[in-house]
N, C-alpha and C positions, 0 to 999 in steps of 0.2 A: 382299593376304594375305602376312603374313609366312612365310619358310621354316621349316623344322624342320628340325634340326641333333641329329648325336651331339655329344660332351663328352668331353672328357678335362679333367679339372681338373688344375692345374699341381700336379707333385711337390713342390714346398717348402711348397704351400699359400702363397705371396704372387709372386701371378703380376702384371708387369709389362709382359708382352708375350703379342699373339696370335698363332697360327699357324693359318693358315686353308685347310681341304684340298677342293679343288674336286674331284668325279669325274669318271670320263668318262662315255660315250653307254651307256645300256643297265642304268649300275649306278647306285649310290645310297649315300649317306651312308657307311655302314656300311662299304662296301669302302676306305675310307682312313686309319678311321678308329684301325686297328690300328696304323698307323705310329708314333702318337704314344706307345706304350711305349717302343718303343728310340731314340726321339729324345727323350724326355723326363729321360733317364738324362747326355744333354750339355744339354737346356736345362730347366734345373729350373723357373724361374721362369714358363713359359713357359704359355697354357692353348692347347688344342687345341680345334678346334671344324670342323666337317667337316656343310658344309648337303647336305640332300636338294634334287635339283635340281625345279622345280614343276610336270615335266611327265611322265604317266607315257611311256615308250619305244613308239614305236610295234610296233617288232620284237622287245621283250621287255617286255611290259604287268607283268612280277615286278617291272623296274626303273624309271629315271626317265632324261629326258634334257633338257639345257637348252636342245636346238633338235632339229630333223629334220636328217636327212644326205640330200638328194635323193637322192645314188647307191645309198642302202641301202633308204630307204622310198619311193624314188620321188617327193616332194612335188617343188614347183617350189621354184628357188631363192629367189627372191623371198618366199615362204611362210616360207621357213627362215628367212631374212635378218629378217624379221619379228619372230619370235619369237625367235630371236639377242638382238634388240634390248630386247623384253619383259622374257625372262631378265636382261639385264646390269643395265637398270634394276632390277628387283624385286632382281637380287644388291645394287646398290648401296645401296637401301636398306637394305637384313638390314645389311650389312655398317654403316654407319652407328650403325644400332639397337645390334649388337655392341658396337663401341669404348665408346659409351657404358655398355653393360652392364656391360661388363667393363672399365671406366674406363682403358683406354689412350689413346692418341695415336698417329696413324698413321704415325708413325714409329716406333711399337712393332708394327707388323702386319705379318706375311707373307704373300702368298699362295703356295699349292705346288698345282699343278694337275697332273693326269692325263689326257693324252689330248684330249678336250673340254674338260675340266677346265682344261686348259693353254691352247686356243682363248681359252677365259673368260677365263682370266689376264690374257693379254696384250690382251685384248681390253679390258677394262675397269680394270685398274690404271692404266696411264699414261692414261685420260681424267677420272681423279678429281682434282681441283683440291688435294686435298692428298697429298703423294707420300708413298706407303706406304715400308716398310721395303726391302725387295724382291720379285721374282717367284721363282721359282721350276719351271720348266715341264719334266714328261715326257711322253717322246713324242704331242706334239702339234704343230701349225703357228699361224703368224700369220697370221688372217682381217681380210681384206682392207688389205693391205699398204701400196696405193696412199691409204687415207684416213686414215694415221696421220701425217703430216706435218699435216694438216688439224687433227685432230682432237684429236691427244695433249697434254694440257692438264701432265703430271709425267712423269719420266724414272726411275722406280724400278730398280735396279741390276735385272739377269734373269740370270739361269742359266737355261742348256738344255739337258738329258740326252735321249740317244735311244739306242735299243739298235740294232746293228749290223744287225741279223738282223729286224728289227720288218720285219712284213707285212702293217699295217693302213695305219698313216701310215709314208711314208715316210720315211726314212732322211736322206735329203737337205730333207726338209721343214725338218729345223732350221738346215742351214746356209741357206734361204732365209728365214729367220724373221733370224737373227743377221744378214746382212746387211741386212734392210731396217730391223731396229732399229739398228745400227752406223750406218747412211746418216743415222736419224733423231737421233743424239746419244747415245745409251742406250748406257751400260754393260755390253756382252754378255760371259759366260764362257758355253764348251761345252766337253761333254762327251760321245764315244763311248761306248759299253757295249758292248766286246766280244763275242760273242756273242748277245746279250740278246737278247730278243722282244722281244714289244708291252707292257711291264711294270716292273717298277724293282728295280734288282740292288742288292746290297751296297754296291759300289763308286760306285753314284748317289747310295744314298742318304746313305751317308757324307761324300757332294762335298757334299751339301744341307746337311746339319748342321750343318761347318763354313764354307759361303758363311752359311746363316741368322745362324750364331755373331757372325762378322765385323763380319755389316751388322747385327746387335743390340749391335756394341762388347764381347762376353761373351767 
């Protein structure tokens, strides 16, 4: 079963690249999908596309999630890791289905993840045999660290924002993410957010705009 996805159509109307915004645990499509006004304003050409993830949330049945958190709903890890696996596959196909839809080349694609949404990211970009444009990842970590040397088939540039103040994922989660992607080859930029919660400041999102810019050549 394919996902279901919000839209933002590219501002110039001749969109050349995609930007694709992954949620985090609990929420759904929708909550990312506002970004792509004020980022649409530096990438005109760009379409915005933000999937619902395919599972509803155990701990908020309003939202969706791409796996179980053991330490929140209790499931066994193994369970999660399961369905982890489920998700990335069934993303990887949407994501497929995408390019062709919206006739880019994955080297026209971004992912920008949130939270879980970032897990996903990095989770499933670098095992796609064709290397996307970049990642993109807020406050979120890199699952399972040790099977990315194994596994990771492309090395797409990554950004990682995390806010100082964040009390979900921690804070230090992303310099343990940049290190074990740096160990593995990959191109790491980071970035503290002062202040910040568990969420994406000004000064993130702007670092994003411009990394997306870069690695589209725009």
């Amino acid at each position: 079963m394919s996902l279901k996805a919000e839209m933002h159509a590219a501002k110039s109307g001749r969109a050349d690249s995609l930007v694709v915004f992954i949620h985090g645990y609990g929420a759904d499509g929708n909550d990312l999908i506002g970004l792509a006004e004020p980022m649409a304003e530096h990438l005109p050409n760009t379409t915005f596309i933000s999937p619902h993830a395919p599972n509803s949330c155990t701990m908020n049945p309003m939202g969706k999630e791409w796996f179980p958190i053991p330490m929140i709903d209790m499931t066994s890890e193994k369970f999660a890791h399961e369905i982890m696996v489920q998700s990335v596959t069934q993303f990887q196909a949407w994501l497929d289905g995408q390019m062709v839809a919206h006739g880019v080349t994955p080297d026209r694609v971004v992912l920008v993840g949130f939270s879980q949404g970032t897990m996903m990211a990095l989770h499933a970009g670098p095992r796609r045999t064709d290397m996307l444009a970049c990642i993109v990842g807020f406050s979120g970590r890199l699952l399972a660290p040790d099977d990315l040397a194994d596994e990771m088939q492309t090395k797409p540039p990554v950004l990682l924002i995390h806010g100082d103040m964040d009390m979900v994922v921690p804070p230090t989660d992303m310099g343990k993410a940049a290190d074990a992607l740096t160990q593995a080859g990959f191109d790491v930029s980071t970035h503290m957010s002062s202040g910040m919660a568990h969420g994406i400041g000004p000064d993130g999102l702007g670092l994003a705009v411009q990394f997306i810019k870069n690695r589209l050549n725009l």
